[in-house]
PDB file of N, CA, C and O in Angstrom:
ATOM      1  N   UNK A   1      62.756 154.844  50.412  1.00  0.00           N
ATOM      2  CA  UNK A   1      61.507 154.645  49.720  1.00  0.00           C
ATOM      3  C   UNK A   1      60.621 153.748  50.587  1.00  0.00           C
ATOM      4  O   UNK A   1      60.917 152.854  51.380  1.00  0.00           O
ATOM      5  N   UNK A   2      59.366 154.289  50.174  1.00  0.00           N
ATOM      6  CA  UNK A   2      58.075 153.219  51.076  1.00  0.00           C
ATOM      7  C   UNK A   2      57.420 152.462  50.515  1.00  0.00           C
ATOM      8  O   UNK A   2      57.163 152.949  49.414  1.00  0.00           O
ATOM      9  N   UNK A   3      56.835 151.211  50.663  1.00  0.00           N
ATOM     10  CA  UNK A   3      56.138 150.374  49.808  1.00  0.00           C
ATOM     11  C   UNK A   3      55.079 149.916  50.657  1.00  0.00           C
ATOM     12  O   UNK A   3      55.418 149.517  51.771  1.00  0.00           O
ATOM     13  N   UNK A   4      53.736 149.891  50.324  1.00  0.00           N
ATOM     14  CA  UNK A   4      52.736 148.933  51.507  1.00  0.00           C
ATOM     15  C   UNK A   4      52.298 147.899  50.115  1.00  0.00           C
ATOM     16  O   UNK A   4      52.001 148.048  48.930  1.00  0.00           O
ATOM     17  N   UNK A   5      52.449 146.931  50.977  1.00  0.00           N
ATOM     18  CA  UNK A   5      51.986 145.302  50.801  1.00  0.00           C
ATOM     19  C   UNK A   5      50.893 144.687  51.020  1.00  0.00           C
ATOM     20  O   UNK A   5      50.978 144.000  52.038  1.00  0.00           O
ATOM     21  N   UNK A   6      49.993 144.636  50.561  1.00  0.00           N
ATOM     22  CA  UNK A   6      48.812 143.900  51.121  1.00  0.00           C
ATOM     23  C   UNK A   6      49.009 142.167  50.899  1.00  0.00           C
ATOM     24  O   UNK A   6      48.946 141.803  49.724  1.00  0.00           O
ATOM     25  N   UNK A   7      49.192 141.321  51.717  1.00  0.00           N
ATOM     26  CA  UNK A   7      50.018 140.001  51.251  1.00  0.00           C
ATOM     27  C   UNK A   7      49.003 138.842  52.251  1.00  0.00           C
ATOM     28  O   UNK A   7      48.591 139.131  53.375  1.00  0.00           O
ATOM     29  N   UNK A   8      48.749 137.577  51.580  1.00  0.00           N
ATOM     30  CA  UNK A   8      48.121 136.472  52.358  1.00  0.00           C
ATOM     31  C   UNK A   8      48.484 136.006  53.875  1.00  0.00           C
ATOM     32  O   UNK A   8      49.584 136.467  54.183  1.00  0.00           O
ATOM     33  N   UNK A   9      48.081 135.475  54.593  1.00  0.00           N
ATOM     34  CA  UNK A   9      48.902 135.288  55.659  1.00  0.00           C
ATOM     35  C   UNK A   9      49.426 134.112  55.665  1.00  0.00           C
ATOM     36  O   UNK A   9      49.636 133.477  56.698  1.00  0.00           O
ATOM     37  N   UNK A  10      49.738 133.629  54.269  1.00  0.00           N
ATOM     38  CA  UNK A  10      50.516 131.848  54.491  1.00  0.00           C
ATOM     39  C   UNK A  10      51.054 132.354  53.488  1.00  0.00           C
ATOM     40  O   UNK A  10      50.931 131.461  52.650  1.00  0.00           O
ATOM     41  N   UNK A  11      51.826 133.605  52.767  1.00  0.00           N
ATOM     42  CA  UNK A  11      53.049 133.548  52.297  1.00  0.00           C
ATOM     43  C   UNK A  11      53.604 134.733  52.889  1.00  0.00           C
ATOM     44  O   UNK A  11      54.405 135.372  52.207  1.00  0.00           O
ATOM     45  N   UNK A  12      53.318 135.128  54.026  1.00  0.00           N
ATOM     46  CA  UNK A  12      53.979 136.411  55.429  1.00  0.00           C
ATOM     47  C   UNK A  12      55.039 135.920  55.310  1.00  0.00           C
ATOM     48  O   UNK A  12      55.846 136.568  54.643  1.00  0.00           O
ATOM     49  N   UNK A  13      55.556 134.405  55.973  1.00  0.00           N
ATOM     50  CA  UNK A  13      56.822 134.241  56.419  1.00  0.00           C
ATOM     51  C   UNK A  13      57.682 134.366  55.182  1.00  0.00           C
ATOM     52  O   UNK A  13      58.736 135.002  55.145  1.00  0.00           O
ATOM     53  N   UNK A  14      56.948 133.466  53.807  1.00  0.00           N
ATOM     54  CA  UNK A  14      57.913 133.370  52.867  1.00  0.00           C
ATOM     55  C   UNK A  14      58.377 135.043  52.656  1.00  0.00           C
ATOM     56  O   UNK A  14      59.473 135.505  52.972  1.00  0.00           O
ATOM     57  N   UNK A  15      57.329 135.736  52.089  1.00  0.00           N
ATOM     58  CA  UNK A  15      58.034 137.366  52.407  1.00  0.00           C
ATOM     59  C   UNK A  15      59.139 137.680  53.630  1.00  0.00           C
ATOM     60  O   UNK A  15      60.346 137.804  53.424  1.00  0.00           O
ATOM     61  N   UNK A  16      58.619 137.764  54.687  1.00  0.00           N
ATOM     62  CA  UNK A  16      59.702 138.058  55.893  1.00  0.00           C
ATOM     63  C   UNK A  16      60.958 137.551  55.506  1.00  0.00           C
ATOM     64  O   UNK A  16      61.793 138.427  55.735  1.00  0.00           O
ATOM     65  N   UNK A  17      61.452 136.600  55.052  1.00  0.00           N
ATOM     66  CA  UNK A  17      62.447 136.100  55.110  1.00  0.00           C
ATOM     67  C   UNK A  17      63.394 136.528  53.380  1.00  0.00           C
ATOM     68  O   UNK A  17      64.600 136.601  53.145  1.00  0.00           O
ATOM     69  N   UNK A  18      62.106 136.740  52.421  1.00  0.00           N
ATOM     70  CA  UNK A  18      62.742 137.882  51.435  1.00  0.00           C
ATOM     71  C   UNK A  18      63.396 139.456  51.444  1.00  0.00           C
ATOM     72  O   UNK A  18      64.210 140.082  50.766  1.00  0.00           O
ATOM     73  N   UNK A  19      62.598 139.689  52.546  1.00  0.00           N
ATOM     74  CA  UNK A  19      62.371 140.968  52.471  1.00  0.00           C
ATOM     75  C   UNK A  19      63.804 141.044  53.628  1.00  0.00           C
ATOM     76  O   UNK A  19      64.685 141.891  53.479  1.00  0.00           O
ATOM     77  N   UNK A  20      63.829 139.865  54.916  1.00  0.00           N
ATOM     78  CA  UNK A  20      65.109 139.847  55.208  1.00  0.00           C
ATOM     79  C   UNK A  20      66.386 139.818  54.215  1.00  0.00           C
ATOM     80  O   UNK A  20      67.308 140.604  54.430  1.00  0.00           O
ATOM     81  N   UNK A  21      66.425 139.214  53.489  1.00  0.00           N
ATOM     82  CA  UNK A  21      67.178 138.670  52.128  1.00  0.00           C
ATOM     83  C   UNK A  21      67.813 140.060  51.662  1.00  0.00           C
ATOM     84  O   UNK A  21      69.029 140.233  51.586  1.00  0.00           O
ATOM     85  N   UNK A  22      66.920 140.968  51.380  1.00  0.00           N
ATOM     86  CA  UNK A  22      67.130 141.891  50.597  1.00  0.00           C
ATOM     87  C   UNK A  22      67.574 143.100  51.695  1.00  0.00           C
ATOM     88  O   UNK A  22      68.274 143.911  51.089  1.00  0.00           O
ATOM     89  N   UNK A  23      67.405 143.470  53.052  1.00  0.00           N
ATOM     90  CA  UNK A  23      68.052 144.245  53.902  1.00  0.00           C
ATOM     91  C   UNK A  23      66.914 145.441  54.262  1.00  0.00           C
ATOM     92  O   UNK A  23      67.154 146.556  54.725  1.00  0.00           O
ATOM     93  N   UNK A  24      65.698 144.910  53.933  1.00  0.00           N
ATOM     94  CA  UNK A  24      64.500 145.461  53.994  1.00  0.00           C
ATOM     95  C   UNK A  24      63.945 145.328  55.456  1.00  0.00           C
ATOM     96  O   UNK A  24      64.077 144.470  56.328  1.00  0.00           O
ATOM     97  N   UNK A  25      63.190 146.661  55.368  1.00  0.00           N
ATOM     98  CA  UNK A  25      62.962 147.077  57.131  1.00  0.00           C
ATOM     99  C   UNK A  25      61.194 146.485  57.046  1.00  0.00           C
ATOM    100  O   UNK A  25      60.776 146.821  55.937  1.00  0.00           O
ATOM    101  N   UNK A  26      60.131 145.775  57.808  1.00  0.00           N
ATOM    102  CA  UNK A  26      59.022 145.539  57.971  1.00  0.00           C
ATOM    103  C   UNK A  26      58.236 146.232  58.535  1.00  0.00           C
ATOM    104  O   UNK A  26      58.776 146.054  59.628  1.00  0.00           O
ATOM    105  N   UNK A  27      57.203 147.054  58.834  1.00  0.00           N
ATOM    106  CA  UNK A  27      56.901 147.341  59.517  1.00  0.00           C
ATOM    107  C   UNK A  27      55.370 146.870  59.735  1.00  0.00           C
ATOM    108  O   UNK A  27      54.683 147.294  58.805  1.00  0.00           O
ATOM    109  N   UNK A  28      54.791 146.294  60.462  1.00  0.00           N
ATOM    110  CA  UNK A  28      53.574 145.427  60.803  1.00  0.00           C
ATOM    111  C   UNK A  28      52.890 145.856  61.432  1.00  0.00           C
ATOM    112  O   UNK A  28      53.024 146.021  62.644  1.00  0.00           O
ATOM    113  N   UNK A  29      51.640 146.256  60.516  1.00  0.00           N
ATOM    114  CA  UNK A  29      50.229 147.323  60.828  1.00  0.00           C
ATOM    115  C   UNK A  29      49.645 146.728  62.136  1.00  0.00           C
ATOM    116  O   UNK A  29      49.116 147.422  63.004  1.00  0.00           O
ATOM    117  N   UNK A  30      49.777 145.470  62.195  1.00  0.00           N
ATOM    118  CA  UNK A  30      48.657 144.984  63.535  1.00  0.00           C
ATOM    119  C   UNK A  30      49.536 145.158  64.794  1.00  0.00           C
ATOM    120  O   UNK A  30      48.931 145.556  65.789  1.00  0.00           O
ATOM    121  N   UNK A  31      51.182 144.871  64.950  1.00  0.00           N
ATOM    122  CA  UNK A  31      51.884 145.262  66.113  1.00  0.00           C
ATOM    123  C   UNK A  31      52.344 147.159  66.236  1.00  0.00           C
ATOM    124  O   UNK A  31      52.924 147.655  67.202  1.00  0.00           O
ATOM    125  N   UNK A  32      51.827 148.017  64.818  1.00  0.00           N
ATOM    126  CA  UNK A  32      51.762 149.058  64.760  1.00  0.00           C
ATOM    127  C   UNK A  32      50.472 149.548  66.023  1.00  0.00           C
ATOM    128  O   UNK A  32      50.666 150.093  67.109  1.00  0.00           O
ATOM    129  N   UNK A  33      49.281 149.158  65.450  1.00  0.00           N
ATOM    130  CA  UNK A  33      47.794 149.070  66.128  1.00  0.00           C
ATOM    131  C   UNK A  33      47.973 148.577  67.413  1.00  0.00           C
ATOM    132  O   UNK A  33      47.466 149.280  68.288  1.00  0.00           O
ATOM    133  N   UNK A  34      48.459 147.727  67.726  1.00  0.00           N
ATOM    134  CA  UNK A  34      48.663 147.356  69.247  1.00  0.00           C
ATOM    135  C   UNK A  34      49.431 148.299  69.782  1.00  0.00           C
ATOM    136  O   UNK A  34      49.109 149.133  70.628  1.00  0.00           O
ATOM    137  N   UNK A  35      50.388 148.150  69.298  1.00  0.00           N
ATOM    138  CA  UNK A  35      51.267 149.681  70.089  1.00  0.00           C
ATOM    139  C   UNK A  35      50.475 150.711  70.491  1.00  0.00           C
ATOM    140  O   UNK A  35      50.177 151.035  71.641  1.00  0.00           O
ATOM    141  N   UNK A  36      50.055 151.354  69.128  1.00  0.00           N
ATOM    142  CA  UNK A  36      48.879 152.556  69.386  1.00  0.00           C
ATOM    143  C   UNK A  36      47.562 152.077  70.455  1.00  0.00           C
ATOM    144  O   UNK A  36      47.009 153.067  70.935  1.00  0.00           O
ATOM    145  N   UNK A  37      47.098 151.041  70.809  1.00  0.00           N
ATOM    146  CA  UNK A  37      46.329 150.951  71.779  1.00  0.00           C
ATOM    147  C   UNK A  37      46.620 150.948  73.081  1.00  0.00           C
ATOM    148  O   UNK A  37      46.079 151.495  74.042  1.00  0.00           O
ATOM    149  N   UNK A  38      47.671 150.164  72.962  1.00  0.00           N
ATOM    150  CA  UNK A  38      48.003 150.039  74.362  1.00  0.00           C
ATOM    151  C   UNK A  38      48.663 151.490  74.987  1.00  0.00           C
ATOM    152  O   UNK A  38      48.632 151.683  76.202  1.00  0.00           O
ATOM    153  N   UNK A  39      49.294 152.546  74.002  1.00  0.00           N
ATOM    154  CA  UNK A  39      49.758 153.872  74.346  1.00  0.00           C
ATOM    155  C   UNK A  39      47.971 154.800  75.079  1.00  0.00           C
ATOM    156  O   UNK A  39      47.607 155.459  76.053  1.00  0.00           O
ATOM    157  N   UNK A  40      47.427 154.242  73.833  1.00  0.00           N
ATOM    158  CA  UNK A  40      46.145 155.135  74.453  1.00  0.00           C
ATOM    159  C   UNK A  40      45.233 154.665  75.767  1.00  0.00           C
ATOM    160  O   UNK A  40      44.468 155.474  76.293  1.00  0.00           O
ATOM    161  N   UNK A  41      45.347 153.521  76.181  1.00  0.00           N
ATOM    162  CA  UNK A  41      44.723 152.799  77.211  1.00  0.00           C
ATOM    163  C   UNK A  41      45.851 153.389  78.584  1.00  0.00           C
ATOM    164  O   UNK A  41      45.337 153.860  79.599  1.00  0.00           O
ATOM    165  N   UNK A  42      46.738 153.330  78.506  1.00  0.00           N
ATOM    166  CA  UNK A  42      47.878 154.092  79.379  1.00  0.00           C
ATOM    167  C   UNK A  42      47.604 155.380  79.502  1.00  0.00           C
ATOM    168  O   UNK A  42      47.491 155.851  80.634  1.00  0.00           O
ATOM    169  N   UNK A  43      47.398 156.428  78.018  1.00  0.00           N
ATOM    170  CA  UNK A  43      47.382 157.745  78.623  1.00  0.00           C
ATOM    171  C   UNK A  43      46.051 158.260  79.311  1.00  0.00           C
ATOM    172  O   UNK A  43      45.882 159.326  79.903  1.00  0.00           O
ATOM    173  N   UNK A  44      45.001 157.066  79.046  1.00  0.00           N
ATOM    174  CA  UNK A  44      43.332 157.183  79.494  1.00  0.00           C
ATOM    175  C   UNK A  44      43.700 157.169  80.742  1.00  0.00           C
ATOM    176  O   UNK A  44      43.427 158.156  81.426  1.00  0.00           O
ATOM    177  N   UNK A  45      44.473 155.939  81.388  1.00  0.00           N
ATOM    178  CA  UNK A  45      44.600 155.567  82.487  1.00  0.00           C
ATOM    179  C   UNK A  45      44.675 156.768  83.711  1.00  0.00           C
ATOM    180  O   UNK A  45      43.975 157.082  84.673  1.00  0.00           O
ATOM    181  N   UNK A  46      46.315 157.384  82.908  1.00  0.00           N
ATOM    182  CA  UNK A  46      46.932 158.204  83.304  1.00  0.00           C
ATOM    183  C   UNK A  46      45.897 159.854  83.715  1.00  0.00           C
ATOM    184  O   UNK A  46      45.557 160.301  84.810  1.00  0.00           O
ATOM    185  N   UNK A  47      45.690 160.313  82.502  1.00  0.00           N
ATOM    186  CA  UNK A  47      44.239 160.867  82.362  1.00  0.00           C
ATOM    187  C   UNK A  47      43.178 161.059  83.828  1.00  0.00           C
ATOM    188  O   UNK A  47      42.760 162.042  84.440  1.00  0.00           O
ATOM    189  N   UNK A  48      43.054 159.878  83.955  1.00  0.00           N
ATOM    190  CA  UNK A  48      41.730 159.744  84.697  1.00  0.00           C
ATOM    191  C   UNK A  48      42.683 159.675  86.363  1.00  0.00           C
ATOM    192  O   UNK A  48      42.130 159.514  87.451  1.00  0.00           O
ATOM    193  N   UNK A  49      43.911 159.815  86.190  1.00  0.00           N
ATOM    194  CA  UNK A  49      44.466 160.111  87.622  1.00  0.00           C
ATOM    195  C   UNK A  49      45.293 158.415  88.182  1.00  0.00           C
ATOM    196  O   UNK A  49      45.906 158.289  89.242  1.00  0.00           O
ATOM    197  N   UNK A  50      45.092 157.367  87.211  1.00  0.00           N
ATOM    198  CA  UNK A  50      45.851 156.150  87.522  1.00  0.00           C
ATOM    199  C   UNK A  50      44.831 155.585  87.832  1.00  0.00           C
ATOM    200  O   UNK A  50      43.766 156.065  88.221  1.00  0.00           O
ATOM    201  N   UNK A  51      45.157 154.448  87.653  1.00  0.00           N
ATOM    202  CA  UNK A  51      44.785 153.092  88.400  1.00  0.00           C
ATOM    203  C   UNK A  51      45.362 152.194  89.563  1.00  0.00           C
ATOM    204  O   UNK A  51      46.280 151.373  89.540  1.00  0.00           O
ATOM    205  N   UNK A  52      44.682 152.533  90.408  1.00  0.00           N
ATOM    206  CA  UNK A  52      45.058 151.606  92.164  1.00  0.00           C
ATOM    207  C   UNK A  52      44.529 150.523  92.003  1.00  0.00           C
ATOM    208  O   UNK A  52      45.149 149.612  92.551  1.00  0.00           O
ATOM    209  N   UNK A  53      43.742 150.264  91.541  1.00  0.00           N
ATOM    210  CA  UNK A  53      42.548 148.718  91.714  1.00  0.00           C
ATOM    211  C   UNK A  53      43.058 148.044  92.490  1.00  0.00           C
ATOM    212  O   UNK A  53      42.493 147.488  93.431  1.00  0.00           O
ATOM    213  N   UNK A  54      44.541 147.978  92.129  1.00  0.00           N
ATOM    214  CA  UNK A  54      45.281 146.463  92.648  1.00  0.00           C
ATOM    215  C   UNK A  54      44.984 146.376  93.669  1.00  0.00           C
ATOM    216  O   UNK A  54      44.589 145.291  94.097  1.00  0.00           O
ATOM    217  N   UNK A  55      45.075 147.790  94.680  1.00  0.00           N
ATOM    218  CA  UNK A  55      45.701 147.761  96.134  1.00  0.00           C
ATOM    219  C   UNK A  55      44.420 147.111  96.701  1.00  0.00           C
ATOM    220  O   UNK A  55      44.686 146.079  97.317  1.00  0.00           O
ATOM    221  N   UNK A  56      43.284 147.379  96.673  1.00  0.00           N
ATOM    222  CA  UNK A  56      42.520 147.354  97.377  1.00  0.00           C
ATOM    223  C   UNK A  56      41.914 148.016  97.780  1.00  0.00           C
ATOM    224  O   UNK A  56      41.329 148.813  97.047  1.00  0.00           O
ATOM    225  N   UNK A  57      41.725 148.033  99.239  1.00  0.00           N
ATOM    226  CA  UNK A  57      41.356 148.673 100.310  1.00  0.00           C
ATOM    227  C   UNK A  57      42.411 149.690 100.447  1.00  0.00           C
ATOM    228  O   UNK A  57      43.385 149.192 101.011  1.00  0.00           O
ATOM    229  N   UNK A  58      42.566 150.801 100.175  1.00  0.00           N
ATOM    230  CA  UNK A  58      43.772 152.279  99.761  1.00  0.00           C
ATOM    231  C   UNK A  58      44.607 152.049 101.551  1.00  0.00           C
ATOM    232  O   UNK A  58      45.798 151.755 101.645  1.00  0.00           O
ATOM    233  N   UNK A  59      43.671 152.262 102.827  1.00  0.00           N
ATOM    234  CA  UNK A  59      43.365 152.568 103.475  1.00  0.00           C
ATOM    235  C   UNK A  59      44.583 151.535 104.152  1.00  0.00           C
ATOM    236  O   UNK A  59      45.678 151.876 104.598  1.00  0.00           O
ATOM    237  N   UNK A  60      43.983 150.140 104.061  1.00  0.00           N
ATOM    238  CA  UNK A  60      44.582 148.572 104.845  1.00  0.00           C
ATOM    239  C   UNK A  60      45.669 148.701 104.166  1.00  0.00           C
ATOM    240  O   UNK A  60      46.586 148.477 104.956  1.00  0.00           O
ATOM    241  N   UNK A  61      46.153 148.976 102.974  1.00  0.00           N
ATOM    242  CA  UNK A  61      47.345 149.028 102.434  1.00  0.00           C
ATOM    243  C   UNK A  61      48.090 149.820 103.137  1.00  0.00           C
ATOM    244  O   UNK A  61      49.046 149.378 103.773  1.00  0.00           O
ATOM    245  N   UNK A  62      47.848 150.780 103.129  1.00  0.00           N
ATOM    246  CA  UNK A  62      48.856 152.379 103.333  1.00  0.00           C
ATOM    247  C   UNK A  62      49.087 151.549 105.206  1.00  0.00           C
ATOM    248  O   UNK A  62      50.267 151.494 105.555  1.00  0.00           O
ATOM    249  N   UNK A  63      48.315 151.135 105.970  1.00  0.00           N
ATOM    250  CA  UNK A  63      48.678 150.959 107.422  1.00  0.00           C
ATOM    251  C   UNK A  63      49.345 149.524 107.324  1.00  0.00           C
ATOM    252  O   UNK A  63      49.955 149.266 108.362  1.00  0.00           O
ATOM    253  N   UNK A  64      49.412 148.369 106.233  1.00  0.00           N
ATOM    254  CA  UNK A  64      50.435 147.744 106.438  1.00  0.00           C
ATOM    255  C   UNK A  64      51.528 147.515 105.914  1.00  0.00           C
ATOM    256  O   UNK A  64      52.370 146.623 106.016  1.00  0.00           O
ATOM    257  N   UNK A  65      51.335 149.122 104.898  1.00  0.00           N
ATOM    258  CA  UNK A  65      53.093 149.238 104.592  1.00  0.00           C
ATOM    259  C   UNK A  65      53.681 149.975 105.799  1.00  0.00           C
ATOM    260  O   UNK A  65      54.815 149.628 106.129  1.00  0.00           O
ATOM    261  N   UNK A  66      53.110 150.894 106.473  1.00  0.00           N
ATOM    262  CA  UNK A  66      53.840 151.448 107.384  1.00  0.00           C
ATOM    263  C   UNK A  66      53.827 150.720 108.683  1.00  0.00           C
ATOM    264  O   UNK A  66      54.515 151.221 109.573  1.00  0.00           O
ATOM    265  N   UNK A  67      53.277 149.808 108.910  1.00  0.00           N
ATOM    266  CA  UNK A  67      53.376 149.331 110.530  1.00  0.00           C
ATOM    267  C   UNK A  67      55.195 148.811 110.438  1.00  0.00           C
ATOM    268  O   UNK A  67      56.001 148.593 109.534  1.00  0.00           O
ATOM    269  N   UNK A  68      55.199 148.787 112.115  1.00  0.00           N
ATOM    270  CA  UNK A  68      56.556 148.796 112.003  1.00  0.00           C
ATOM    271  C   UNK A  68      57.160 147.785 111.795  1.00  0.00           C
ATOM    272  O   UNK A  68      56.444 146.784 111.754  1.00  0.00           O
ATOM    273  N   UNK A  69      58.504 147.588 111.600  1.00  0.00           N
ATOM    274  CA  UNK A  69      59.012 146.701 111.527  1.00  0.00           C
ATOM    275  C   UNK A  69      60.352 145.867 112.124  1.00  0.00           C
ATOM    276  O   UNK A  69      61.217 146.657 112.502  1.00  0.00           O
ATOM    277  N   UNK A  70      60.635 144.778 112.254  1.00  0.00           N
ATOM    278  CA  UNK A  70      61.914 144.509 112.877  1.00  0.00           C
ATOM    279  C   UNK A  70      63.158 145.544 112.287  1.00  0.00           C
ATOM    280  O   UNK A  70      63.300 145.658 111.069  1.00  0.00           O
ATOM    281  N   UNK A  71      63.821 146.101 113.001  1.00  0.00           N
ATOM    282  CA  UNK A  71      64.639 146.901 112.496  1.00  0.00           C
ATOM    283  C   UNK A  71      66.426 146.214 113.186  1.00  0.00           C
ATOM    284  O   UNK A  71      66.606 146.393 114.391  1.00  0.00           O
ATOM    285  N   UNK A  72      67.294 145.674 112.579  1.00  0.00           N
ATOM    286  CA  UNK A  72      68.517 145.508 113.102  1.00  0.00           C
ATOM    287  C   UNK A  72      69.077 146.390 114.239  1.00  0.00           C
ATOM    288  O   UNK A  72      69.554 146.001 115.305  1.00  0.00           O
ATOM    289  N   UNK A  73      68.936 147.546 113.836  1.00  0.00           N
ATOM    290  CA  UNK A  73      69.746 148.962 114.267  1.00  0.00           C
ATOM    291  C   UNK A  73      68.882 149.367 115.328  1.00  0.00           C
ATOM    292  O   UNK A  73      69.404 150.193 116.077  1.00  0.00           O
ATOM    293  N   UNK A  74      67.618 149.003 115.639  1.00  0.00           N
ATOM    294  CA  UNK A  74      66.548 149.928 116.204  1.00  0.00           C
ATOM    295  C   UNK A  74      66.967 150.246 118.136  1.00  0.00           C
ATOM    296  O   UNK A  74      66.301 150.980 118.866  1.00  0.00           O
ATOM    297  N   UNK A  75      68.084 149.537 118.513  1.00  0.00           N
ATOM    298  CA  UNK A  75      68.299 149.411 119.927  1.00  0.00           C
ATOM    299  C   UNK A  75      69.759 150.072 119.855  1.00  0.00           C
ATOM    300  O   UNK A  75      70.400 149.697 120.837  1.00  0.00           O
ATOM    301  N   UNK A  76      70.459 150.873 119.084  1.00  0.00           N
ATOM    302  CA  UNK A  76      71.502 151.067 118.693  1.00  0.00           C
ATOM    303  C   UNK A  76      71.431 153.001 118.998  1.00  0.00           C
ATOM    304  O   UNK A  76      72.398 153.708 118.711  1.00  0.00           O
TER     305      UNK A  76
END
């Protein structure tokens, strides 16, 4: 069975800890809503082909991940 609660926010905890009491599952509309945003800000992301921002310069990145490097083995 389902029940929605519309409840104050200075007797939340006293609930939470009833509703623990009783073996009752919570489920919380605003970390519901966050979930759902942050899923849709990801699939926008995704969508639009990703987000690089971080890197920078695409270009200076990509040539100083590949420049070379000390290699142990490389005289072997």
């Amino acid at each position: 069975m389902r029940l929605t609660i519309d409840i104050s926010d200075k007797d939340y905890n006293l609930f939470v800890s009833f509703a623990d009491r009783l073996g009752a599952t919570i489920y919380d509309d605003k970390n519901l809503r966050d979930k759902q945003l942050r899923e849709n800000q990801i699939t926008n992301t995704i969508k639009k082909g990703g987000d690089f921002s971080y890197l920078g310069d695409i270009i200076e990145w990509q040539k100083e991940q590949r420049k070379e490097r000390d290699s142990p083995f490389k005289d072997l």
